[in-house]
Structure formats: C-alpha cells, structure tokens
C-alpha positions in Angstrom: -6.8 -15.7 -19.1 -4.6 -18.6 -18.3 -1.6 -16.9 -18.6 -2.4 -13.6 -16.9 -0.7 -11.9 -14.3 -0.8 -13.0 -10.7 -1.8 -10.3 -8.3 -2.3 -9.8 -4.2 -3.4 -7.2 -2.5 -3.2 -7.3 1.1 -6.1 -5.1 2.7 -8.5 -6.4 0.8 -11.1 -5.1 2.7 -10.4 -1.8 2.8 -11.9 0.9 0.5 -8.8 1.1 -1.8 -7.9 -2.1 -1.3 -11.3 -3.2 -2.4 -11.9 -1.9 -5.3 -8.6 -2.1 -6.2 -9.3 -6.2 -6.3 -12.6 -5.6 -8.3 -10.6 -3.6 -10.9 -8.1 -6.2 -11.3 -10.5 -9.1 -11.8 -12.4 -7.0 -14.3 -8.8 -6.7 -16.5 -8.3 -9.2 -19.3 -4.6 -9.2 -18.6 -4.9 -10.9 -15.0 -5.7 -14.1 -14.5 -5.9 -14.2 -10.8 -6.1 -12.0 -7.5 -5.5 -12.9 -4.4 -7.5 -10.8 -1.9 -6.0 -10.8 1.7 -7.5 -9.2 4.6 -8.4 -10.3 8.0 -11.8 -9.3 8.5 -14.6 -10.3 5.2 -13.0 -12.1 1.9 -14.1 -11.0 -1.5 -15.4 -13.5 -3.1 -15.6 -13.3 -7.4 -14.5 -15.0 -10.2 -10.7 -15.1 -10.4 -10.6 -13.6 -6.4 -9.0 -16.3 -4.1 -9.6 -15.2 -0.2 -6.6 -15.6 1.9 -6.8 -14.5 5.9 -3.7 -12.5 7.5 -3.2 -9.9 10.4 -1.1 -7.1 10.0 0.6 -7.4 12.9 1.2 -10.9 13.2 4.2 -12.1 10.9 3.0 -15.7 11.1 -0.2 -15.1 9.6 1.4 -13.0 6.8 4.2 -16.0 6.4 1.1 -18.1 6.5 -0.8 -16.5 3.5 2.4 -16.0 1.4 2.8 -19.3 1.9 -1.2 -20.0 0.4 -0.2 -18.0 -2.6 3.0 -19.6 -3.9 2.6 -18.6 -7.5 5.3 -16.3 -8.9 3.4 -13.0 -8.5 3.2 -9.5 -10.7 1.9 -7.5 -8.7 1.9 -6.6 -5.0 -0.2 -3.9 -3.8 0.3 -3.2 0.2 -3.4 -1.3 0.6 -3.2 -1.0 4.6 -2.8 1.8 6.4 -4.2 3.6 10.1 -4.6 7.5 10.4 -6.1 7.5 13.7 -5.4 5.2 16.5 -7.3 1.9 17.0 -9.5 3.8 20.0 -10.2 6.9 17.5 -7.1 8.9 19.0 -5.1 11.6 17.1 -3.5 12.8 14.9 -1.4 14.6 16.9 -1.6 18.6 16.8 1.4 19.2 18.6 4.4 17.4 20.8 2.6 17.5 23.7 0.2 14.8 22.8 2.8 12.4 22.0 2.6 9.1 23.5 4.5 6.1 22.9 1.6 3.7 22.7 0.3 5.7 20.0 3.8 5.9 17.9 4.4 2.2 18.5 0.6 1.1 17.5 1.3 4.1 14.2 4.5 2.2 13.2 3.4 -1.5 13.7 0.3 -0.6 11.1 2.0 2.0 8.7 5.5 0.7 8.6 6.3 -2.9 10.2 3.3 -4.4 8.9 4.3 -3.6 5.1 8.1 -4.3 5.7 7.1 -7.9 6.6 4.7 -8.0 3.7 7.6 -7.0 1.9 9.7 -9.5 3.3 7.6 -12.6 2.7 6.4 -11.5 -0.7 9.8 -10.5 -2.6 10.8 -13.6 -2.9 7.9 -14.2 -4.9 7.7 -11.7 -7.3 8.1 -13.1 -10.4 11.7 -13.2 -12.4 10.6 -11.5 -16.0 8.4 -9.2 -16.7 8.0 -6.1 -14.7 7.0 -7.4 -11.3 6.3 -4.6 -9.2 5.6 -4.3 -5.6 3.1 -1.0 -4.5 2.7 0.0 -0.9 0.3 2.9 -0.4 1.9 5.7 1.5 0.9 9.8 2.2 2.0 13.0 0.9 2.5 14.1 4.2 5.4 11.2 4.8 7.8 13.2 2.6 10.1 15.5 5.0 11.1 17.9 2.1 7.0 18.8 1.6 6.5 19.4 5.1 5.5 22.6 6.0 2.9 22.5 8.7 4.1 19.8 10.9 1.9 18.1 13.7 0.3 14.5 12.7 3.6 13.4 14.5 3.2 9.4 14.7 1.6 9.3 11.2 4.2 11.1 9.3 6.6 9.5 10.8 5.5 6.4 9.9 4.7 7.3 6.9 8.3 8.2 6.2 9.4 5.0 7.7 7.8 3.3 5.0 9.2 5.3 2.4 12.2 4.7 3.1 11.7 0.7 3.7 10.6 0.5 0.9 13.5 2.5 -1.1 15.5 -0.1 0.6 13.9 -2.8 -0.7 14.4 -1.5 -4.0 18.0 -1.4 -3.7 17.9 -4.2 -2.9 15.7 -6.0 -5.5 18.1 -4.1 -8.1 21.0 -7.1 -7.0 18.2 -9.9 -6.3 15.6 -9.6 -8.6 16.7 -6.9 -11.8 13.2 -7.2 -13.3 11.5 -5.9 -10.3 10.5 -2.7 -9.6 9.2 -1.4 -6.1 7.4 1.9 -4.9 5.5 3.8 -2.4 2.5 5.8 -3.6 0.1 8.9 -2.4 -3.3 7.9 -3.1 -5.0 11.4 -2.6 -7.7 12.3 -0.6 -9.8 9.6 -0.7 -13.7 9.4 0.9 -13.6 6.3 3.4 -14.3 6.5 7.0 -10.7 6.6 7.0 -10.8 10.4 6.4 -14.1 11.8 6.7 -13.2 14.1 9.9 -10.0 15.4 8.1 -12.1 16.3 4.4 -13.6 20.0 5.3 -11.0 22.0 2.8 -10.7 19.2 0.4 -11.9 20.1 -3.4 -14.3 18.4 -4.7 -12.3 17.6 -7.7 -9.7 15.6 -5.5 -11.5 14.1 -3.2 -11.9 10.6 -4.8 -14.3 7.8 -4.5 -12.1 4.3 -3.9 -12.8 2.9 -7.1 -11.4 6.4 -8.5 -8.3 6.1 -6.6 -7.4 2.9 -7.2 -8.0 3.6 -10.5 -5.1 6.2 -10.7 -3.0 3.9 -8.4 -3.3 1.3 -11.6 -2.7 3.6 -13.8 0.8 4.4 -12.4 2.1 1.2 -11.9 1.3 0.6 -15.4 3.2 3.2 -16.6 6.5 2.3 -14.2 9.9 1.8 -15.8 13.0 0.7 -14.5 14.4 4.1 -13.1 11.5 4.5 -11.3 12.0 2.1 -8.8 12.7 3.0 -4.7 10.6 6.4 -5.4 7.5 7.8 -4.0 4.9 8.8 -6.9 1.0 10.2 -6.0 -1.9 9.5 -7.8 -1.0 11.7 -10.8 2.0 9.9 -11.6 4.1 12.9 -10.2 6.9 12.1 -8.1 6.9 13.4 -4.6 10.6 14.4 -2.7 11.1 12.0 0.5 
C-alpha cells in the first residue's frame, strides 16, 4: 500500500517487539516497518532492518537518521526486568545497589527518552501519529501495594512520566500527535518465566497475543488520551 502508514518499532527482536513487526506488515493499512534492534533483523516484505543500541545515543541518532520518512507510529518495545548478569528484582532495600539502579534506568527509562527524543521530530504532522512506549503495571505509585522490585518500578515510573512530558510537550510542537505508555500484561518470554507461578492462564499471553491488544489500543486513542498510561485492556492505569 503506497500510501500506508510508516511504522518503527525499536526492539525488534524481542518477543513483543517481534510480533508486534509481523502484525504490522500483515495490515493493509501500513505500508512499511521499520524493525530496529541490535542483535538479529527481521527480514519480510515491507520490514526494513535498521541496527541501534539502547544505550548508545549515537546509534539511535544513527538509525533515526536511516528512517527519515515522516512516521505514524512509534512503538518503544524494550525493556529489562532482571539485570544483565540475571540479578534481582529486588525483594527489599537491603539489596539495593547502584549498579543495578543505574543499569535498570539506562534500559527502562534513558534508553526510551532518547528514542523519544530522536523520533518526535519525526512523527508525522496529520493524522494521529502516535508514539507507544511499553511500560508495567507495577510503575504506577498509586497501585502499589506490595512494594520491593525497587530499581524496576522505579524505572518504570521514570518512564511514565517521561513520557507524560513528552506529551505535553508534543501538545505545543506537534497538535496531531498523541503519546503514551502502556502495560502489556503478563506476557510468556524468557523475560518472565521465573516470575509466572500465580499468573492465570487466561492472562498470561503469548507475544503475538499481547501485541495484539497493544494494537488494538493505539488504535482506539483520541486526543485526550495523550500523556496517560493504558494496559492491555484499554483501561487506564493511575501513575
């Protein structure tokens, strides 16, 4: 479709970030995705491969760059629950450590603020271009109730509210655009195998079932709903 929407997702090799790619290429309404990650590129028909690290800024200056096209759609499918060297979460304050908060933040907050940074500019002037960064139930303050997972809450939160600022601020730069966090739910990847015992089998999704739902919000986004946090059911969660 020549005149389809223009989409990236960056984690494109990721379980939600994967199938949310393959979903989008299979949509008559998009005419191309562009599939960032910095390990393997997808490679189908309308899929362009472009290489970034999340936690180098050039590289993600570098890919933007690649891309050009005005875009419709932004999806920010990274994320870390667990430290790089399998560490955490945290149970209590006693096992914080700033390695681990620093290496949390750089992955679940600075990495999708420069994402953001590099990739508003780009969103597209009509239309409803929207910009999607997947976030966590458990980064809302008002829902917490158990505490513990310090550094990943935390971050999590961070990002919400990054991302509300972005909003804000895409309300005076760019009035067409629209630009969220959202919960994916419990979602079976290596990502969250060791924290699934409890989980009901009726939400405990595959990845192409969570994307799914992911789409199926940011389809149904209006104006007002920019700056706010939404999970997979379209509900809207309290920061």
């Amino acid at each position: 479709m020549e005149n389809g929407k223009q989409c990236a997702i960056f984690g494109a090799s990721g379980g939600i970030g994967a199938a949310l790619v393959d979903l989008l290429a299979a949509r008559d309404d998009v005419a191309q995705v562009h599939a960032l990650a910095r390990g393997r590129l997808p490679s189908a028909p309308k899929v362009t491969g472009h290489r970034f690290t999340l936690t180098d800024e050039a590289s993600i200056a570098a890919a933007c760059a690649e891309i050009g096209a005005p875009l419709d759609l932004v999806i920010v499918a990274t994320g870390r629950l667990v430290r790089d060297n399998g560490d955490g979460p945290e149970k209590s304050a006693r096992a914080l450590d700033a390695a681990a908060l620093s290496e949390m933040f750089a992955i679940n907050a600075i990495g999708p603020a420069l994402i953001a940074k590099h990739c508003m500019p780009l969103l597209a002037k009509t239309g409803q271009p929207t910009f999607a960064a997947i976030s966590a139930k458990v980064g809302s303050i008002t829902d917490n109730r158990l505490g513990g997972w310090h550094s990943y809450r935390a971050s999590k939160a961070a990002l919400n509210m990054l991302v509300r600022n972005f909003a804000i601020e895409l309300a005076r730069t760019n009035p067409a655009a629209i630009a969220v966090t959202l919960h994916p739910g419990t979602v079976d990847t290596p990502l969250s195998q060791p924290f699934q015992r409890g989980v009901p089998a009726a939400t405990l999704f595959t990845p192409e079932q969570s994307a799914a739902h992911l789409l199926s919000v940011i389809d149904g986004l209006s104006q007002s709903d920019s700056g706010k946090l939404f999970a997979w059911n379209g509900s809207e969660l309290p920061f």
